[in-house]
C-alpha atoms as an extended CHARMM CRD file, in Angstrom:
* protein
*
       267  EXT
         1         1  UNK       CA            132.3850000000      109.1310000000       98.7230000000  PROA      1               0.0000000000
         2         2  UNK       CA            130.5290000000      105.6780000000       98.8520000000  PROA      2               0.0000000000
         3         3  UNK       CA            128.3250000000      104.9250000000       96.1570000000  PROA      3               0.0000000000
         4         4  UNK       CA            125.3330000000      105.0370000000       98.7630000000  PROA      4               0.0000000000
         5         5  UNK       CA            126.2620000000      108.7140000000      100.0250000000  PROA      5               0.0000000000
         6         6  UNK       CA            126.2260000000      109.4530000000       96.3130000000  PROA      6               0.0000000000
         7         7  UNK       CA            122.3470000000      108.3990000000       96.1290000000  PROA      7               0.0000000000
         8         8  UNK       CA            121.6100000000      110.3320000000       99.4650000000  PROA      8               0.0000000000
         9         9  UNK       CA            123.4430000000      113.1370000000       98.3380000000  PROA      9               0.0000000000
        10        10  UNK       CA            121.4040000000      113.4200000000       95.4350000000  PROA      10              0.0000000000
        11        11  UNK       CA            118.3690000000      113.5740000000       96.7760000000  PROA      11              0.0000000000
        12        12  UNK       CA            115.2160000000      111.3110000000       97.1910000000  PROA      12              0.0000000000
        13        13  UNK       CA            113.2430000000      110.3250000000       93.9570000000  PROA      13              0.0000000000
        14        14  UNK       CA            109.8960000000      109.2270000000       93.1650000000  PROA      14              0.0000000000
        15        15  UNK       CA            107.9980000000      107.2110000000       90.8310000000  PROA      15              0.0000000000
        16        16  UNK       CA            103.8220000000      107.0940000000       91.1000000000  PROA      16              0.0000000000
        17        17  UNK       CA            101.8610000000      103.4980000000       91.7260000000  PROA      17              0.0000000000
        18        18  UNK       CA             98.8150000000      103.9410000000       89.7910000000  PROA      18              0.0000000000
        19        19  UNK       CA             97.6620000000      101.0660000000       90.4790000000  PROA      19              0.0000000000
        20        20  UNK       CA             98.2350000000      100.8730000000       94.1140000000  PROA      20              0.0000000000
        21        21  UNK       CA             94.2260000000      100.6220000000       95.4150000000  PROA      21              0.0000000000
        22        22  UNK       CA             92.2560000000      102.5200000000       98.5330000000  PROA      22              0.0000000000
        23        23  UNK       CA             89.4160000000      100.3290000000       99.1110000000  PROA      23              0.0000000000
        24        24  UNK       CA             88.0880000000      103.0390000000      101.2470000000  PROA      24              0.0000000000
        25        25  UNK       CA             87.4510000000      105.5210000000       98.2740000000  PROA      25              0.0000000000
        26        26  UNK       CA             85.7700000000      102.5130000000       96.1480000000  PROA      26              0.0000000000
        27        27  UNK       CA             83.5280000000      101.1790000000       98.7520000000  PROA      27              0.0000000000
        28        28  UNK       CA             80.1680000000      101.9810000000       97.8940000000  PROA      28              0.0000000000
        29        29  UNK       CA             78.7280000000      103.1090000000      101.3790000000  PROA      29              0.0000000000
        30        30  UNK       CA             81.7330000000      105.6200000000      102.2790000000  PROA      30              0.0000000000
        31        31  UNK       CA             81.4580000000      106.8630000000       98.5270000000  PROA      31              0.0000000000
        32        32  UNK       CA             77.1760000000      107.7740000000       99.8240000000  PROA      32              0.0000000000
        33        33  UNK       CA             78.7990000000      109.2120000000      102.9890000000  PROA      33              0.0000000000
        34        34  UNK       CA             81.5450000000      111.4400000000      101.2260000000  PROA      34              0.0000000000
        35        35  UNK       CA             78.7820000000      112.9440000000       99.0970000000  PROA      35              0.0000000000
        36        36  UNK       CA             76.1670000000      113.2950000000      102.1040000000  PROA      36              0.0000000000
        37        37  UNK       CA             79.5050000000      115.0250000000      103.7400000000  PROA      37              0.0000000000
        38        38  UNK       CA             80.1360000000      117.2960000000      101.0440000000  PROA      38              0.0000000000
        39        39  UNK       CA             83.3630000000      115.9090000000      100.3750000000  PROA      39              0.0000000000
        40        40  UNK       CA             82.9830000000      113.6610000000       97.4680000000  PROA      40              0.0000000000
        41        41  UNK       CA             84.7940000000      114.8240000000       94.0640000000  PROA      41              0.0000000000
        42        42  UNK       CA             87.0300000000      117.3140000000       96.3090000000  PROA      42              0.0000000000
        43        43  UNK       CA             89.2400000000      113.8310000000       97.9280000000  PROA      43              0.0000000000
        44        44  UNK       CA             92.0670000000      111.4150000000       96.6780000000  PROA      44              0.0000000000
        45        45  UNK       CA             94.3660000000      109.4460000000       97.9560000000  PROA      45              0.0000000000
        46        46  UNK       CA             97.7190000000      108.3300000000       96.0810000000  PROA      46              0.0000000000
        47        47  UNK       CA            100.3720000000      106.1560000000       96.3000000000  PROA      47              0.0000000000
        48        48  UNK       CA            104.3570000000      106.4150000000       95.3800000000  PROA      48              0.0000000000
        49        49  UNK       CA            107.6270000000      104.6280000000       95.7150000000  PROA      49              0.0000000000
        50        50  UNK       CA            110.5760000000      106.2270000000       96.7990000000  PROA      50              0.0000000000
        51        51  UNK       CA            114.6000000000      105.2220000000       95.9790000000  PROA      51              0.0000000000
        52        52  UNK       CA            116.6070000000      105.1420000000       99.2250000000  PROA      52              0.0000000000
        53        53  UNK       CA            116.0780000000      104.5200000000      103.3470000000  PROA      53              0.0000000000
        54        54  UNK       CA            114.1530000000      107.2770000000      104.7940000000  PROA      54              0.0000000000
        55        55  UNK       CA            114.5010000000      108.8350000000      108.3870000000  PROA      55              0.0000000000
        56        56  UNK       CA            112.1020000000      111.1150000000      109.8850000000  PROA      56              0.0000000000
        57        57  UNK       CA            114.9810000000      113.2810000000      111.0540000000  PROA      57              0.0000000000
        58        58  UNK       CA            115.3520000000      113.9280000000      107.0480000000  PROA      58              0.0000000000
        59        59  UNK       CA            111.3950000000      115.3400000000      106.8140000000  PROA      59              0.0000000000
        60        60  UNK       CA            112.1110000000      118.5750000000      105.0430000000  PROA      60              0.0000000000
        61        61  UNK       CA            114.4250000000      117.1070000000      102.9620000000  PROA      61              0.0000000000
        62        62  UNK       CA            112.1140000000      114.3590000000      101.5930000000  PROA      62              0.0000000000
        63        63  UNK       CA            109.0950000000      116.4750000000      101.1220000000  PROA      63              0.0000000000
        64        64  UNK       CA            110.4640000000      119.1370000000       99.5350000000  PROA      64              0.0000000000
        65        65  UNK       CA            112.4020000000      116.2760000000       97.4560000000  PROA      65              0.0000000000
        66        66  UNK       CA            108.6850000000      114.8350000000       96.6930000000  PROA      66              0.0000000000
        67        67  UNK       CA            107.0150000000      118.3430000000       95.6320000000  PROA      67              0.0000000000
        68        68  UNK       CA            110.0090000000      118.8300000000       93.3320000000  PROA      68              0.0000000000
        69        69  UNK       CA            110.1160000000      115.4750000000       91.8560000000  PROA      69              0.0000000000
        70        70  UNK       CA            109.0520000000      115.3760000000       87.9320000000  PROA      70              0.0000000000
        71        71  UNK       CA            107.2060000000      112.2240000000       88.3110000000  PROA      71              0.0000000000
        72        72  UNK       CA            105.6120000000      113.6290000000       91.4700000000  PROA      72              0.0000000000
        73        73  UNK       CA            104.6060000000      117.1160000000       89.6570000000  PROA      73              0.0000000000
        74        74  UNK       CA            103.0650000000      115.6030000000       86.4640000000  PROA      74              0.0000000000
        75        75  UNK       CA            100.8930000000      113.2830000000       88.5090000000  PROA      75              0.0000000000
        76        76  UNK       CA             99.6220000000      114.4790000000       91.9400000000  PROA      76              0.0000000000
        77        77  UNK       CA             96.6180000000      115.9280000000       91.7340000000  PROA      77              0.0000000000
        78        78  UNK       CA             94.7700000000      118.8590000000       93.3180000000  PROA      78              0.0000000000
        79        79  UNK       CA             91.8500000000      120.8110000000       92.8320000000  PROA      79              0.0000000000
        80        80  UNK       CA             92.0290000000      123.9970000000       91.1160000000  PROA      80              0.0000000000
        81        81  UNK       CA             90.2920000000      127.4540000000       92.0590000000  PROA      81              0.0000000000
        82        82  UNK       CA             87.7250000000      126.5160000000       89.5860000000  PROA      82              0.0000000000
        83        83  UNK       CA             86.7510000000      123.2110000000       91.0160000000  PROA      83              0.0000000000
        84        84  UNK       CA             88.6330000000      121.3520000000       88.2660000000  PROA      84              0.0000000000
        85        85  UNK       CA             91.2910000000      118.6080000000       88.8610000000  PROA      85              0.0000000000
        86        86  UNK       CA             94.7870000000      118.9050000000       87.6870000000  PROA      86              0.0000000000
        87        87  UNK       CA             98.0270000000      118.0090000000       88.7290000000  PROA      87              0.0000000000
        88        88  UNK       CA            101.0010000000      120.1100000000       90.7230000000  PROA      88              0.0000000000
        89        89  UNK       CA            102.1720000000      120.6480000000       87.2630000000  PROA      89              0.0000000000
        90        90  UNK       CA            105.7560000000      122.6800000000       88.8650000000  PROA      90              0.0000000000
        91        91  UNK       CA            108.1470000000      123.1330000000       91.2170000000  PROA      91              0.0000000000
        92        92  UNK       CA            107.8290000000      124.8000000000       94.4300000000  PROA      92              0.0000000000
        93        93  UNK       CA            109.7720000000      127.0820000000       96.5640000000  PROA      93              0.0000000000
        94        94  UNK       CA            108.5560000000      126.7950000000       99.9180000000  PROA      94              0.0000000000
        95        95  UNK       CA            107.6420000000      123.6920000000      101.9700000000  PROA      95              0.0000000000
        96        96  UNK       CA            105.9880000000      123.8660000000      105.3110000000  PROA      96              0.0000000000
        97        97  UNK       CA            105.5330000000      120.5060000000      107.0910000000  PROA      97              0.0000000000
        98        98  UNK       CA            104.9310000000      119.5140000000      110.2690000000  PROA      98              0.0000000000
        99        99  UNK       CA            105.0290000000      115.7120000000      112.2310000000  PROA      99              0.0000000000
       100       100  UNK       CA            101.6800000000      114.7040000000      113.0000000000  PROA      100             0.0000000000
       101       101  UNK       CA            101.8770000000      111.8540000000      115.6010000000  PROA      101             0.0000000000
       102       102  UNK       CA            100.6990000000      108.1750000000      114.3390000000  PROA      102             0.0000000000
       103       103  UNK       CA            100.8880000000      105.7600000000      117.3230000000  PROA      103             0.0000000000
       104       104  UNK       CA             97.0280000000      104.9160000000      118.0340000000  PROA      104             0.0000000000
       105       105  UNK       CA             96.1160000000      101.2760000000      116.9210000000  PROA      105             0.0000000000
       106       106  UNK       CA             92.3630000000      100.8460000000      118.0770000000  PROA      106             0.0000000000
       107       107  UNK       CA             89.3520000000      102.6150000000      117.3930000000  PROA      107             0.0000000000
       108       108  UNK       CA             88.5820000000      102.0850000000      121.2750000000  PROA      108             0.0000000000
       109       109  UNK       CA             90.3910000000      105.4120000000      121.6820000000  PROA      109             0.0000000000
       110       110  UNK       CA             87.0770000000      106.4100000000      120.5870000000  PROA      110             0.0000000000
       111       111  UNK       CA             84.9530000000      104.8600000000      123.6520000000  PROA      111             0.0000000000
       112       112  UNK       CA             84.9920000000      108.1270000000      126.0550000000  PROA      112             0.0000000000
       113       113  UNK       CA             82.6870000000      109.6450000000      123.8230000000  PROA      113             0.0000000000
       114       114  UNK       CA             80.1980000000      106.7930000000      124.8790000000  PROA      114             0.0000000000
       115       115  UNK       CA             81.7090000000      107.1340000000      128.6060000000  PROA      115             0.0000000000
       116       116  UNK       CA             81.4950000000      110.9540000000      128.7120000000  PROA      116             0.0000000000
       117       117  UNK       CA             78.0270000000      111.2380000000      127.4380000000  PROA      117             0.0000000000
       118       118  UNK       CA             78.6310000000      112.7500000000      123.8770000000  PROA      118             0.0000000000
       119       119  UNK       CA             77.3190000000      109.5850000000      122.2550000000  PROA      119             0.0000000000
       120       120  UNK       CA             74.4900000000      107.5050000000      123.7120000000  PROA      120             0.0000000000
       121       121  UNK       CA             74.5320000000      103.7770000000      124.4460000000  PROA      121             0.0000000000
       122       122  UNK       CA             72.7500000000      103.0810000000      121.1470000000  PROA      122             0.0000000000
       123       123  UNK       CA             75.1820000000      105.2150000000      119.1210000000  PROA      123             0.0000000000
       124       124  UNK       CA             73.3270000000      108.0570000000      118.8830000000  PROA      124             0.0000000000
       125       125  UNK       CA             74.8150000000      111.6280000000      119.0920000000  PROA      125             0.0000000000
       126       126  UNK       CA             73.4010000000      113.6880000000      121.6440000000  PROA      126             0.0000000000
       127       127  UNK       CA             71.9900000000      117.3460000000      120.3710000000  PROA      127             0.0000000000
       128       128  UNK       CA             72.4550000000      120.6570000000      122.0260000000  PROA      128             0.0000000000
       129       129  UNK       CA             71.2720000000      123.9470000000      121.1430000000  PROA      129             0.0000000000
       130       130  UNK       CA             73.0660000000      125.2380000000      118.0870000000  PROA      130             0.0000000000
       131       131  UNK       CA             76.1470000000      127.3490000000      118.1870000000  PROA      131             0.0000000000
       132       132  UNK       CA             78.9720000000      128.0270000000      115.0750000000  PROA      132             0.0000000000
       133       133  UNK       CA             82.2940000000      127.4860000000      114.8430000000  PROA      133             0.0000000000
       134       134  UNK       CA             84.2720000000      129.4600000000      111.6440000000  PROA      134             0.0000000000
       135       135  UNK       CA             80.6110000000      129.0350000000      110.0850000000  PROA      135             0.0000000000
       136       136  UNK       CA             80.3270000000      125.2870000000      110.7620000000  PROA      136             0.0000000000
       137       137  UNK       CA             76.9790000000      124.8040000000      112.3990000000  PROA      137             0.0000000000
       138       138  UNK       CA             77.0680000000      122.7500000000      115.8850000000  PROA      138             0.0000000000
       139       139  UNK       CA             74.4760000000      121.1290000000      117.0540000000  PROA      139             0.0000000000
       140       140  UNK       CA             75.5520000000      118.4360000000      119.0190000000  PROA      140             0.0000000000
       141       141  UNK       CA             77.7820000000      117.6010000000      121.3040000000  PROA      141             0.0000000000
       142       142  UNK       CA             80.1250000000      115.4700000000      119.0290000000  PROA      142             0.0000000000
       143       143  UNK       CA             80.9630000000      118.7780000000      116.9990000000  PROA      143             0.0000000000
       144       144  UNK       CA             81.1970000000      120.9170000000      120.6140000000  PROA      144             0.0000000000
       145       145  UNK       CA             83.7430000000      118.4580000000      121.5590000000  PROA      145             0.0000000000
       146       146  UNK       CA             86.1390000000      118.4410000000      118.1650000000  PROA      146             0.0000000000
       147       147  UNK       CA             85.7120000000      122.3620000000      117.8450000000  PROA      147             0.0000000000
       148       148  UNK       CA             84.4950000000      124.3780000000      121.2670000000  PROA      148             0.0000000000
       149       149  UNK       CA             87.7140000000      124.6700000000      123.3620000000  PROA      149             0.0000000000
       150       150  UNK       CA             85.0930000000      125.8590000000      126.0550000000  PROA      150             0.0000000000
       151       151  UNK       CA             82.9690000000      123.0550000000      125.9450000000  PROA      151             0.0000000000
       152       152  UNK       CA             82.7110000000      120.6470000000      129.0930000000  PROA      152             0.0000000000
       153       153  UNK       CA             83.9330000000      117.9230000000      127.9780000000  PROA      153             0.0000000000
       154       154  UNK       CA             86.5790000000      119.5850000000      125.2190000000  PROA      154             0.0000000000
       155       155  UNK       CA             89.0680000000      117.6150000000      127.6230000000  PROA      155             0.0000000000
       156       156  UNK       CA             88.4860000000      114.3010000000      127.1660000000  PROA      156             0.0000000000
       157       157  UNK       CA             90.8960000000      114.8890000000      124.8420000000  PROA      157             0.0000000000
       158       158  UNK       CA             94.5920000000      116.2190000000      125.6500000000  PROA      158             0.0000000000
       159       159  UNK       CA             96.2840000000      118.0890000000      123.2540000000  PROA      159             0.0000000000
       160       160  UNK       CA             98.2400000000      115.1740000000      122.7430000000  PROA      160             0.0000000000
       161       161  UNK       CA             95.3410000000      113.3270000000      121.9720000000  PROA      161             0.0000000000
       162       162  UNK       CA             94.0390000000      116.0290000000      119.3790000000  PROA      162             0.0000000000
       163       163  UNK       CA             97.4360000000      115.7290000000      117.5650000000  PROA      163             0.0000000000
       164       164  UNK       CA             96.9850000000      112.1870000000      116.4140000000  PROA      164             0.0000000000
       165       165  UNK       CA             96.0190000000      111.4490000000      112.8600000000  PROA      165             0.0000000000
       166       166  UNK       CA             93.1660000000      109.1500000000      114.1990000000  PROA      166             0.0000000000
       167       167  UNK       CA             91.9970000000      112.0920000000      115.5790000000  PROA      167             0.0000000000
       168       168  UNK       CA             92.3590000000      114.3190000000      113.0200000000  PROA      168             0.0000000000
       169       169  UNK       CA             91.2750000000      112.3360000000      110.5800000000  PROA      169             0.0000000000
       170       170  UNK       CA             88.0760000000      111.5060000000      112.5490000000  PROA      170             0.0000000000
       171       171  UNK       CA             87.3800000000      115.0380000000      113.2700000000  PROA      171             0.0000000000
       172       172  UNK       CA             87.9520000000      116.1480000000      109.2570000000  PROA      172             0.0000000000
       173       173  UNK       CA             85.5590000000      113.4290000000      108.4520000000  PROA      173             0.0000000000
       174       174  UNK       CA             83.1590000000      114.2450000000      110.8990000000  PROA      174             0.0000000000
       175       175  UNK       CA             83.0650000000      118.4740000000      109.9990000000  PROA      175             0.0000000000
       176       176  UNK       CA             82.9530000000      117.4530000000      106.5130000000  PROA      176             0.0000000000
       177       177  UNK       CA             82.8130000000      120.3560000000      103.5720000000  PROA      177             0.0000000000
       178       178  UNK       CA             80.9600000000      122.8920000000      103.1640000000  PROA      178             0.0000000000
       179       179  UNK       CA             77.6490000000      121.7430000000      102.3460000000  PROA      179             0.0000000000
       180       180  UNK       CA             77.7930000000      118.5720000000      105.0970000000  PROA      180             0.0000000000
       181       181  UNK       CA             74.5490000000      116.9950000000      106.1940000000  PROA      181             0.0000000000
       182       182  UNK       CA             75.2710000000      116.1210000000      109.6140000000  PROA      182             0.0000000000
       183       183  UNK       CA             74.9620000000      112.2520000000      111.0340000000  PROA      183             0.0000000000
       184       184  UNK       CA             73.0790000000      111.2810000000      114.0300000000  PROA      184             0.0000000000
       185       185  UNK       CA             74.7470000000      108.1790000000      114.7350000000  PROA      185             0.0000000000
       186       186  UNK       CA             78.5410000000      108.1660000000      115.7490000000  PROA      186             0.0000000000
       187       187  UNK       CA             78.8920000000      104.9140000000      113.9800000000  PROA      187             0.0000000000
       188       188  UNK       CA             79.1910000000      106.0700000000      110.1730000000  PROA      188             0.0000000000
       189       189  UNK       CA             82.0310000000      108.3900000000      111.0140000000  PROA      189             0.0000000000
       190       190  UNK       CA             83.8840000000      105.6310000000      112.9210000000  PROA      190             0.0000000000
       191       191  UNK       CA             83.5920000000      103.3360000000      110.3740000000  PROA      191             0.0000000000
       192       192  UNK       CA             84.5970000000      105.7140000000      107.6130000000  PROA      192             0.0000000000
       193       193  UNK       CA             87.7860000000      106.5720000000      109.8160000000  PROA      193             0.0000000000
       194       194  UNK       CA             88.9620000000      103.3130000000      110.5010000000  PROA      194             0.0000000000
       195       195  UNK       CA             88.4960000000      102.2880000000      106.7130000000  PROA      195             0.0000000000
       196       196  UNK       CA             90.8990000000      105.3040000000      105.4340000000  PROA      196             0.0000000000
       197       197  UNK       CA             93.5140000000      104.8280000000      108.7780000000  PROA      197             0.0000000000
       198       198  UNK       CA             93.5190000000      101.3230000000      107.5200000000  PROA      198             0.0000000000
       199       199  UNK       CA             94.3420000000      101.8050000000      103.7330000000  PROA      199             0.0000000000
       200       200  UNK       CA             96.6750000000      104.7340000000      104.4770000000  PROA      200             0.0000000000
       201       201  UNK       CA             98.9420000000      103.7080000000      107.4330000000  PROA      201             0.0000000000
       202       202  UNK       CA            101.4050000000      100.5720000000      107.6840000000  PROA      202             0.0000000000
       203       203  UNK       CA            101.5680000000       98.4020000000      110.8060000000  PROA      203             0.0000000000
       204       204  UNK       CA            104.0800000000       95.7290000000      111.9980000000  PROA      204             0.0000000000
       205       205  UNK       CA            104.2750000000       92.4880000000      114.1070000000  PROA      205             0.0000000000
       206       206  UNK       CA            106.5810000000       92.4780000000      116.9730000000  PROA      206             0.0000000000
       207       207  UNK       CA            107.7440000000       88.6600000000      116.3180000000  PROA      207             0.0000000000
       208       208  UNK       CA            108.5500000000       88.6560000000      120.4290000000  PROA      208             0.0000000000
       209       209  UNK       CA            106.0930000000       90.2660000000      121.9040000000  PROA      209             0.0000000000
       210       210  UNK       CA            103.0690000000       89.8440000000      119.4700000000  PROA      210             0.0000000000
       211       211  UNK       CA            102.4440000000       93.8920000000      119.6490000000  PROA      211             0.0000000000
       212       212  UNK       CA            101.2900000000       95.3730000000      117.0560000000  PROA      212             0.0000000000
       213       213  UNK       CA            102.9210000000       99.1180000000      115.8930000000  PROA      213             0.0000000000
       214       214  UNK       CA            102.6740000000      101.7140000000      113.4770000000  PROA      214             0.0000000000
       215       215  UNK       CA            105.3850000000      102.3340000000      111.5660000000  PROA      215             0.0000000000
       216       216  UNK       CA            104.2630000000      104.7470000000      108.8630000000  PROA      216             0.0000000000
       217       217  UNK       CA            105.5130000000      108.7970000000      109.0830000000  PROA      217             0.0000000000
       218       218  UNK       CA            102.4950000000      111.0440000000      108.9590000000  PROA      218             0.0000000000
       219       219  UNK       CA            103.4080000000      114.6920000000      107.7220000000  PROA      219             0.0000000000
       220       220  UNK       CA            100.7890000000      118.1610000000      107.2050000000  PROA      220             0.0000000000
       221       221  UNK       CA            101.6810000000      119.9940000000      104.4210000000  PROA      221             0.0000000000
       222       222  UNK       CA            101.3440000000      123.3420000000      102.8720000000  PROA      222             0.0000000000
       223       223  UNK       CA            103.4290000000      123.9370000000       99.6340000000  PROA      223             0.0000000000
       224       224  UNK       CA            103.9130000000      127.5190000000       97.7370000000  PROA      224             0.0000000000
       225       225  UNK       CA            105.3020000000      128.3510000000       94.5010000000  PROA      225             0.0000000000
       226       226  UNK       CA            106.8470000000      132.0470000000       94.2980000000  PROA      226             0.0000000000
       227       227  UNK       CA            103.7910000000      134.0110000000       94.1630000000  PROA      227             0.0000000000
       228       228  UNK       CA            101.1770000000      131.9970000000       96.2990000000  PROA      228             0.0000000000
       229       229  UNK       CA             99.8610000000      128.8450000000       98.1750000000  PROA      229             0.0000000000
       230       230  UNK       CA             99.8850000000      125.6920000000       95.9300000000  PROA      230             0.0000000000
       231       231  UNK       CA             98.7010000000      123.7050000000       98.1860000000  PROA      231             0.0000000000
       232       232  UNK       CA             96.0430000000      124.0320000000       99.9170000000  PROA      232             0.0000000000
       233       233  UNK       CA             94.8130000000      126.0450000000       97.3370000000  PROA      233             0.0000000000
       234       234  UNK       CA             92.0630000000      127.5620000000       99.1910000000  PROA      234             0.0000000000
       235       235  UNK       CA             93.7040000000      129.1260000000      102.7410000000  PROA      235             0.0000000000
       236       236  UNK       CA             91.5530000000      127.2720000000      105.4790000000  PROA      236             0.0000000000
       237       237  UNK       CA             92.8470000000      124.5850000000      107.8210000000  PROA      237             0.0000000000
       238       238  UNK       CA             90.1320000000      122.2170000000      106.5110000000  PROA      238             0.0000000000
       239       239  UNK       CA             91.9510000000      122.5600000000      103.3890000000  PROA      239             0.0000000000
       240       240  UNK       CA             94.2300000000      119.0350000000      104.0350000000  PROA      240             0.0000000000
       241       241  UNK       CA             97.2690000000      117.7010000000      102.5170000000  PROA      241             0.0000000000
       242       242  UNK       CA             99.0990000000      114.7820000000      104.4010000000  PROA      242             0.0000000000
       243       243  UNK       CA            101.5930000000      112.2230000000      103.7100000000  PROA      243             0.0000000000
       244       244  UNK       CA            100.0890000000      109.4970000000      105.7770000000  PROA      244             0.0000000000
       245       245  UNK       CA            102.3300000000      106.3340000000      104.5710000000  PROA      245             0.0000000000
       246       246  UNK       CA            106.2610000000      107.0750000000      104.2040000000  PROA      246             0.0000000000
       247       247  UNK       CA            107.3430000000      103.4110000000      105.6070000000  PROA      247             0.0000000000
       248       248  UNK       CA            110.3700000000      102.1630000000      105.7620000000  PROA      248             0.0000000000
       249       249  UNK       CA            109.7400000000       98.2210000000      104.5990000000  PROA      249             0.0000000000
       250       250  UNK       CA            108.0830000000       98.8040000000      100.8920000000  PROA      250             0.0000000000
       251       251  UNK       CA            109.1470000000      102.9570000000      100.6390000000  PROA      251             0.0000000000
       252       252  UNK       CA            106.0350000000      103.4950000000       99.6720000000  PROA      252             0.0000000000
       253       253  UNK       CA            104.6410000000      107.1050000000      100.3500000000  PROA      253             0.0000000000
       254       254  UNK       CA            100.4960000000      107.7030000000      100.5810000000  PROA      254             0.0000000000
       255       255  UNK       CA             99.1650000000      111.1120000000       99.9170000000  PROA      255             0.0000000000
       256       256  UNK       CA             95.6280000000      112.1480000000      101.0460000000  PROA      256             0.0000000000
       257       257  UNK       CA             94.4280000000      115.2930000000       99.5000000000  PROA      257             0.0000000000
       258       258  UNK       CA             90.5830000000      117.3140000000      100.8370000000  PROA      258             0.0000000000
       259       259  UNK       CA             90.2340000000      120.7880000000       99.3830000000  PROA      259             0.0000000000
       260       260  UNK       CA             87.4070000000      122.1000000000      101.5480000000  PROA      260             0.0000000000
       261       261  UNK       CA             83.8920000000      123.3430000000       99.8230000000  PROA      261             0.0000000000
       262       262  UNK       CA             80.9660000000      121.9780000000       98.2290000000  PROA      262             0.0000000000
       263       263  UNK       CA             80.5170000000      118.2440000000       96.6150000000  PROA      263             0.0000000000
       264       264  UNK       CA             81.3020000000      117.6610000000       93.1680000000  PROA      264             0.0000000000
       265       265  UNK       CA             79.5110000000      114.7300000000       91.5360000000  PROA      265             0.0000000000
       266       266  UNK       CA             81.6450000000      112.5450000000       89.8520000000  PROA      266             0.0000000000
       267       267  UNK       CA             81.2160000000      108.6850000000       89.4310000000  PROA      267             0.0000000000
C-alpha cells in the first residue's frame, strides 16, 4: 500500500481557521438586517482545512470524517436547547447529507421576480392578502412564491431551480426566524444573499475561455448522536446546517450554521 492510500485509508482530518474572516457577518448593515430578521445571535459561519484531495463521490465519508474529527468537535459551534452557544463537544453516530447543487454565478437569476410581477420596477414587493405557511405569515407575493406550491407564479422556479443554494439561501434569508419583521423592498435580501454566497463559495477562471465556475461542494446536513438529533437541534427544516465551501484548490471547508427562533442580542 502506497503511502498516499495509507492517508486515504485513514480517513480525512481537520484542523479549524479561526481566523479565516466572513465579511458578511461583520458588515454593519447585514448585522441590522439579521436582527430585524430574527436571526442575529442564532448564525455563524466557520472555516476549516482539511489533509488530503477530496471527491464528491466520497461525501459521506468526509462528513461523517468532519463530525467525528476532535478538532472539529471541540470547536464547531451550535446553539443549545437553551439558547446558549457551545460546541459539538462528541462524536456522532449517524450522518444524513444530501448534495445541494452550486452552479448559479449571477444574482440575475433573480430578475423574473421583476419580470413576473412579484417585485415592482422600483424594487418594491408587491402585497397580497395574508395567508400562513407552517406559521410563517405571508403577505406578499415574494413569500407566496418561496413557500405556496399553489401560488401562480410558484413556477417561475423549477424544482431544479429551488435546489440551488442561491436559492435556498435567498429564500432562508428572506423567511427569516421566528420573530422576522418582513422587508418591503426585494433589494435588502438580495444584497444580503449575494454577500454570504460570496464569502462562502469558491469560484475559478477558465484561463481559455474566460468563464467563470463554481467549484465549491455544497452539502445539507443533519447529524445524531445515539439518543437524538445533534444537529439541527430543534427538528424544523429552517433549522440549517450546510457545508457550503469543500474546494479542492486551498481544502478549505465553510460551515454555515441558523438554528431557527427568536433573535438573541449579542454584539
Amino acid at each position: 500500500m502506497s503511502a498516499g492510500d495509507r492517508r486515504c485509508a485513514a480517513g480525512f482530518a481537520f484542523r479549524p481557521l479561526p481566523q479565516k474572516a466572513f465579511p458578511c457577518l461583520e458588515d454593519r448593515d447585514i448585522r441590522d438586517r439579521l436582527l430585524k430578521w430574527s436571526m442575529q445571535g442564532r448564525i455563524t459561519a466557520q472555516a476549516f482545512s482539511f489533509d488530503q484531495q477530496f471527491k464528491p463521490y466520497q461525501k459521506d465519508e468526509f462528513v461523517t470524517a468532519f463530525f467525528n474529527d476532535q478538532n472539529v468537535n471541540s470547536s464547531l459551534k451550535l446553539l443549545s436547547a437553551s439558547g446558549q452557544w457551545t460546541t459539538l463537544g462528541s462524536k456522532v453516530t449517524k450522518i444524513e447529507a444530501t448534495l445541494v447543487p452550486c452552479t448559479e454565478i449571477s444574482m440575475s437569476f433573480f430578475d423574473r421576480l421583476y419580470s413576473e410581477g412579484i417585485v415592482r420596477e422600483t424594487g418594491d414587493i408587491v402585497k397580497c392578502y395574508d395567508d400562513y405557511y407552517d406559521d410563517i405569515l405571508i403577505s406578499d407575493e415574494l413569500r407566496k412564491v418561496l413557500l405556496l406550491e399553489d401560488s401562480d407564479h410558484y413556477d417561475i422556479f423549477s424544482p431544479l431551480d429551488r435546489q440551488e443554494f442561491l436559492f435556498c439561501l435567498f429564500k432562508h434569508l428572506c423567511i427569516g426566524g421566528t420573530l422576522c419583521q418582513f422587508e418591503d423592498a426585494v433589494a435588502p435580501y438580495l444584497e444580503t444573499t449575494k454577500a454570504f454566497y460570496k464569502d462562502l463559495v469558491s469560484v475559478q477562471k477558465n484561463p481559455e475561455t474566460k468563464e467563470i465556475s463554481i467549484i465549491s461542494t455544497v452539502f445539507r446536513v443533519s447529524a445524531y448522536d445515539i439518543k437524538w438529533p445533534m444537529l439541527p437541534f430543534k427538528q424544523k427544516p429552517r433549522s440549517d446546517f450546510r457545508l457550503p465551501g469543500c474546494g479542492p484548490c486551498k481544502r478549505h471547508v465553510h460551515t454555515l450554521y441558523h438554528c431557527f427562533g427568536g433573535s438573541l442580542f449579542t454584539d
